[in-house]
N, C-alpha and C positions, 0 to 999 in steps of 0.2 A: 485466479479470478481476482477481479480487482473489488475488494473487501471490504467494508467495513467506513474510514472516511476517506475515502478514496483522493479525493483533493489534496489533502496532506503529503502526497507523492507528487510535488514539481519537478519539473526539469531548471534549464541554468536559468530562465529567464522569469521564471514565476516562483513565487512564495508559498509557504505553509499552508494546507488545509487549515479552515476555519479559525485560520491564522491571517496576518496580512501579510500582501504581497505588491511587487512592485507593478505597476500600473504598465500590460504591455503593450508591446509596439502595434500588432496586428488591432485594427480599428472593425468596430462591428457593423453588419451590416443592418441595413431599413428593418427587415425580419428580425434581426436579434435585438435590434433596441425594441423595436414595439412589442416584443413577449417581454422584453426586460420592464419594462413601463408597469406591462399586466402584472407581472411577479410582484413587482416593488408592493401594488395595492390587493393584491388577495391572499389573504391569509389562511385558505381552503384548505391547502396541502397541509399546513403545520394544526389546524382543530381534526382534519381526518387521522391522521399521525395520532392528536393528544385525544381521539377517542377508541381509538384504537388500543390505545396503553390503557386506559385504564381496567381494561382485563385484566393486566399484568397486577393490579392490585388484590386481585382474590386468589390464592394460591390455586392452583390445579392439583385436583384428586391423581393424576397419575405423576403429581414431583412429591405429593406426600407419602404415595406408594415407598414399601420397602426397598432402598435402592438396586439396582442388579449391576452386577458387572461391568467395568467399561469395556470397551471395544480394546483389541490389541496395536498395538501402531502400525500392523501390515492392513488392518480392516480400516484403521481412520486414516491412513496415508497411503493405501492402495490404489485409492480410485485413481489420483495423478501422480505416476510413478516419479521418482527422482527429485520433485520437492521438497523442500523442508516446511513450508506450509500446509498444516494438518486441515484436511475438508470435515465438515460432517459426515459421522456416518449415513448409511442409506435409511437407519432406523431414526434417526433426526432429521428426514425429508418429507416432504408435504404428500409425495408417491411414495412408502416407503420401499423394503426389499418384498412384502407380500404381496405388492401391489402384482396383479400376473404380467400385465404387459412389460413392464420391468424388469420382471421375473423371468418372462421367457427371454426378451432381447439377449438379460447378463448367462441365463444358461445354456439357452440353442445358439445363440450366435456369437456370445464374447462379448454384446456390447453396451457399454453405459450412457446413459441417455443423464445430464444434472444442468441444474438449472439456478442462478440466485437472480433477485430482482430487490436491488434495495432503492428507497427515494430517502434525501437528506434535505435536511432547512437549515440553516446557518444564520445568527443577524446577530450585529453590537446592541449589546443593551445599553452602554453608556452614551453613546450621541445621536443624534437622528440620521435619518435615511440621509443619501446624496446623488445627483443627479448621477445617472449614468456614465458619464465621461470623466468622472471623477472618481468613482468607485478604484479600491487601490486592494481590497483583497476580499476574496468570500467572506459576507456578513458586514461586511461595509455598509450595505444595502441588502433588502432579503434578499437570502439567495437561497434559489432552489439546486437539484441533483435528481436525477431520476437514470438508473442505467439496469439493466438487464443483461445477463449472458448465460449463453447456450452450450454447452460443452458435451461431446461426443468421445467415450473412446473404444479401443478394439484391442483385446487380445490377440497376439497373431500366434498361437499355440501350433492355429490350422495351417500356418505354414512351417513346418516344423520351426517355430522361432519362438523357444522356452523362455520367460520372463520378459518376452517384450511387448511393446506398448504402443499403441498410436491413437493421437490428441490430436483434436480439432477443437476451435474452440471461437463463438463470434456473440458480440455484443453490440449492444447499440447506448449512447450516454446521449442526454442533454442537460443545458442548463441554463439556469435563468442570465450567466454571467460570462462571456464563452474563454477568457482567460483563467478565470477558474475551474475548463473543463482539462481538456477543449471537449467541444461535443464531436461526436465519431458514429461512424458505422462502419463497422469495418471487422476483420476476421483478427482475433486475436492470439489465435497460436496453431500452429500447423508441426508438430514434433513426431519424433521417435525415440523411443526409450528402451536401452537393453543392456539388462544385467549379467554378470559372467561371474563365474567360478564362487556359488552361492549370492548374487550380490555381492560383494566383498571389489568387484570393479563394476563401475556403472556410467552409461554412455549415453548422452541426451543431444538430438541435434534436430536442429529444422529455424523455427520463427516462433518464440515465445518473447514472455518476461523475465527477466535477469531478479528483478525485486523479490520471488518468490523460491529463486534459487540459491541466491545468497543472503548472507548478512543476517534475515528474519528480525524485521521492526515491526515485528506485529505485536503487538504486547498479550503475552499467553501464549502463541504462538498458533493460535485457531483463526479460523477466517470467520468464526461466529460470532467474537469476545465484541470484537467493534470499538475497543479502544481508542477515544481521543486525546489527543496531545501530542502525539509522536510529531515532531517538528525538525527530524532530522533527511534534511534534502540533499546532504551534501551528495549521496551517492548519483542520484537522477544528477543533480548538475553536472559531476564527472563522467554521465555518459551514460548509465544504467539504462537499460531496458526497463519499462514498466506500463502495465495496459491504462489505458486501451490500446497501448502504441507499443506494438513488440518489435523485433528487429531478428537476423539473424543471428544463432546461438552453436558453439561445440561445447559443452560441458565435460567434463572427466571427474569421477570420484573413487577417489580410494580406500575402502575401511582398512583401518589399520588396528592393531592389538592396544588394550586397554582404555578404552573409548575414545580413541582416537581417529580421525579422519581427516583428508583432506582433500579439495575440490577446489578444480580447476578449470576457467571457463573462458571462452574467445568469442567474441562478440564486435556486429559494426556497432561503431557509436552511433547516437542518437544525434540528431543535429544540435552543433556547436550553440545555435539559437534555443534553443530548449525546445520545450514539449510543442509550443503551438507552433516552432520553424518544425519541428517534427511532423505534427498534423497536415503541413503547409505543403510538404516534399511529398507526402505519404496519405493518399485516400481511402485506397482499400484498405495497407496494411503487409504489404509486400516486396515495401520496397528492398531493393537489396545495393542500388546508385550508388554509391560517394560521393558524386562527383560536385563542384560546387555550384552556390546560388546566390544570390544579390541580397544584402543585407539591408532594404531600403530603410530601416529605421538610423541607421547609422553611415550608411552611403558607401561602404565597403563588399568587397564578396567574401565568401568565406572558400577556405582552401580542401573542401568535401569532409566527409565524414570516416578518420578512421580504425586503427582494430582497437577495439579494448581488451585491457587482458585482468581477468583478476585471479588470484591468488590465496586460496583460504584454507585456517586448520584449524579443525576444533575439536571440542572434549565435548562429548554430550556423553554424558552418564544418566542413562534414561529412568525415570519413576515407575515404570513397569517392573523392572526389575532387584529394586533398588527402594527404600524407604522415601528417600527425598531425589528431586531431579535437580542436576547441574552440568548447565551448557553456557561453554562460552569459545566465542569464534572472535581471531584476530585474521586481518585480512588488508589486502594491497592491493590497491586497482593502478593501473597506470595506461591512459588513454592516451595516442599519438596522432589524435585530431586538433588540430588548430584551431584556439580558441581566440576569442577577441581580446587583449588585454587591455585594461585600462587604463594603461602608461602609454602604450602608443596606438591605441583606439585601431589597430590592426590585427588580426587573423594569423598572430606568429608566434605562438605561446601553448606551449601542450599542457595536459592536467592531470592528478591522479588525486589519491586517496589514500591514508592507514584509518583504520580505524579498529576499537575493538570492543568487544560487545559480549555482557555475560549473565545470566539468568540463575537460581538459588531458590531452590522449592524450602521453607524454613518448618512449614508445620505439612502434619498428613494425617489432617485427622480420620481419615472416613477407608478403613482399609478396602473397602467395597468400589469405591471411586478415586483412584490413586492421583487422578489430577488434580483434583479437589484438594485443598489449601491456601496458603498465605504463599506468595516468592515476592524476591525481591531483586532486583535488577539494575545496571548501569549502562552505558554508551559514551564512547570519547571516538572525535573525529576530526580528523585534518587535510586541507587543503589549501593548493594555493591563492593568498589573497590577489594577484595579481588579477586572475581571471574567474573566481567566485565569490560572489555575493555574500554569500557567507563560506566565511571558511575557516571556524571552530564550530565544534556542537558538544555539548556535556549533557547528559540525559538520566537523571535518577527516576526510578520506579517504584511501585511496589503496587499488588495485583492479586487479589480474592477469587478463587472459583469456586462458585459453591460457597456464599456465605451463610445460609441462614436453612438450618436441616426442613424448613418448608417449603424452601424455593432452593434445591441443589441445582439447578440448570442458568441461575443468574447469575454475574458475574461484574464485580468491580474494581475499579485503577484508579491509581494516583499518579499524575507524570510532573514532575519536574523538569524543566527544560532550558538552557540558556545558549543562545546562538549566536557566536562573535561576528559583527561585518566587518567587510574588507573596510582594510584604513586608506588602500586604494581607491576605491570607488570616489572615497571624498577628497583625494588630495589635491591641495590647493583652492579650496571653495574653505567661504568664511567656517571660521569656528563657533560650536555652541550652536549649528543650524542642525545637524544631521545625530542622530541614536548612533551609537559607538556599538550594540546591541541590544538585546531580548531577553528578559527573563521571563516564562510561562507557567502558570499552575494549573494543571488542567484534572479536575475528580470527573469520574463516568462510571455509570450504572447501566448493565445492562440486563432489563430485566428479558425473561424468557413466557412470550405472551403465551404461544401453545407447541405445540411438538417442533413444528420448525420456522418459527415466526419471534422475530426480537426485536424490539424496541429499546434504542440506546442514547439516554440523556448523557450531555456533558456542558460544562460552564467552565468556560477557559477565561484565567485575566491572563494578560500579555502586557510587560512593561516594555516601553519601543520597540512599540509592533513593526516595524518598517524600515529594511537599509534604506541608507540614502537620503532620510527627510525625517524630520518630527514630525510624529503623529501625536494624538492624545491615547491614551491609554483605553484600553479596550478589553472586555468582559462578554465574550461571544457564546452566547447559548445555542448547540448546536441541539438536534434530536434526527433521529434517524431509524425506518422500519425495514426491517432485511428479513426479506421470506425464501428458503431454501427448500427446492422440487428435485 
């Protein structure tokens, strides 16, 4: 599901969530400006949000309750098999598992019925609002976020077929900004999932997202935390799958002896134009094409869309079993889609990715709730500058669950973030015009309003927010309400 600030997952042609971002080519239409207009002057959605939260201020009689046990990592990561992104459990849903209808679906017929609906507000506090046609990244001008998804899946036991899995999965997004969506309706994941010889090899295939099966930039590693600041794009630019906009997927994974694994996934790229040539190719969500399209912002075609392949091994030594948790995944992507370079503004330049990525649980305090503590965490990432925008990312962390024994279900991050641009983009244009890059501070607090209801503040400054141009430096107040059924 797409989580938490969802915007912060561009493709090659757009920017950081609640970050900026480079102003795209796709023009909006009469409809999207005049909601934009309305957006810019009511501030309905962010006082509904900021009264909403202040529940979040009186502790809740069942977070002060004597803690109980967490869930196992088969119950928090069983509902979507073969992820490495942890769901809530069904007792952290708005229906939870006593619910009966629920209840009978998962025990007479195998099937889970989940649901998240989160809306986001983003805006710069340091400069005023700007017209429309000039807005260069979410919060430039208010912007809103509103998406909802519906997820379905089945056990197929009944067909003699032990550990597998079948995902359907649709949502629908809008937004006050439509580069900063794009807005969509469309079906998000159509998969099968099937494990062999205990789990130990596991096989996922169909039309998902890439972003939730590898790498995991979610900071915590939950789709509830809602961490912002993660400003690393580079993998969507390389090609990644990520919703609203899924693509087709083979995944393979291995467990291996002492915490050891490794996964392996083949994948069509995503358009060489990013997310919104993605939107652009792809309405429902099914495309499966390559083949090419006219690049009217730059007067070229592109040479289709094609395999990506990525490559990954990690060590996750899990906090279930273990006093502290430590995981960290080094990983290869290498895409042989034709991308546009900037040396010769042509479609003859393929791209890939190393990056490596590692997480370090330091305290435990609460033997009762094993996730619960202090971690601390890194991110380094490379690509080539010829044909990404950016193409360095260094990322320090560090992340509280359960900070305060009256509130164990909130949750807060510190992210540090610095994102190098290509020296490409500007060569040959005057010096001392353009940001060489971005340095980001972003603190986030998420507190937890009621059983499956969060409200999550963040205040990001960003120095040179923007390849390609000087901007003035910017301090984006984002907040955001995520309710999970």
């Amino acid at each position: 599901m797409n989580l938490g600030f969802a915007v912060a997952k561009k493709a090659a042609s757009d920017l950081p969530s609640f970050g900026p971002s480079a102003v795209c080519a796709s023009q909006p239409t009469i409809l999207q400006y005049n909601a934009a207009r309305l957006a810019r002057h009511s501030f309905l959605p962010a006082i509904i949000l900021s009264l909403l939260a202040l529940f979040s201020l009186v502790p809740m009689r069942a977070q002060t309750a004597a803690p109980k046990p967490e869930p196992t990592p088969a119950q928090l990561g069983g509902m979507l098999k073969g992820q490495i992104l942890l769901q809530p459990p069904d007792s952290a849903r708005a229906f939870g598992p006593f619910n009966d209808f629920r209840k009978e679906l998962e025990q007479k017929y195998g099937i889970g019925v989940y649901a998240i609906s989160q809306t986001i507000f983003a805006r710069n506090t340091l400069s005023p609002a700007v017209p429309y046609a000039q807005i260069a990244y979410p919060g430039n001008d208010n912007f809103y976020q509103s998406s909802s998804y519906l997820t379905l899946t089945y056990d197929m036991h009944k067909f003699h077929l032990n550990d597998a899995q079948l995902v359907l999965d649709a949502g629908i997004q809008k937004v006050s900004w439509y580069p900063g969506g794009p807005e969509s309706l469309d079906f998000d994941e159509a998969t099968i999932y099937k494990g062999f010889f205990k789990d130990n090899l596991q096989l996922k295939a169909g039309y998902s997202s890439n972003a939730e099966e590898f790498i995991q930039m979610r900071v915590g590693g939950m789709a509830n935390n809602g961490a912002a600041g993660v400003l690393g794009v580079l993998p969507y630019n390389v090609g990644m799958s990520n919703k609203p906009q899924q693509a087709p997927i083979f995944n393979i994974r291995q467990n291996l002896p002492n915490h050891f694994y490794t996964k392996v996934g083949f994948q069509r790229s995503y358009s060489p134009m990013g997310s919104t040539g993605e939107q652009g190719q792809d309405k429902v969500g099914f495309r499966f094409d390559p083949g090419p399209v006219f690049d009217a912002a730059h007067g070229v075609y592109t040479k289709g869309d094609g395999l990506l392949t990525i490559a990954e091994v990690d060590y996750q030594k899990s906090q279930y079993k273990n006093p502290t948790a430590t995981w960290i995944r080094a990983g290869y992507m290498n895409n042989r889609t034709k991308y546009r370079s900037y040396l010769t503004n042509q479609y003859d330049t393929t791209n890939y990715l190393y990056y490596l990525v590692g997480d370090k649980q330091i305290t435990q305090p609460d033997p009762a709730n094993e996730r619960h503590g202090l971690f601390v965490g890194g991110s380094v990432m490379y690509t080539p500058p010829a044909v990404n925008k950016y193409y360095q990312y260094y990322e320090a962390r560090a992340y509280y669950s359960g900070p305060f024994k009256s509130r164990p279900g909130d949750f807060f991050s510190l992210v540090g973030a610095h994102s190098v641009y290509s020296p490409d983009l500007t060569k040959g244009k005057p010096a001392g015009m353009f940001s060489s890059g971005s340095w980001a501070l972003t603190p986030t607090y998420n507190f937890k309003l009621f059983k499956s209801g969060y409200w999550v503040n963040a205040a990001g400054y960003t120095q040179g927010p923007v390849p390609g141009a000087k901007y003035r430096n910017t301090l984006i107040y984002n907040t955001m309400l995520m309710v999970f059924f």
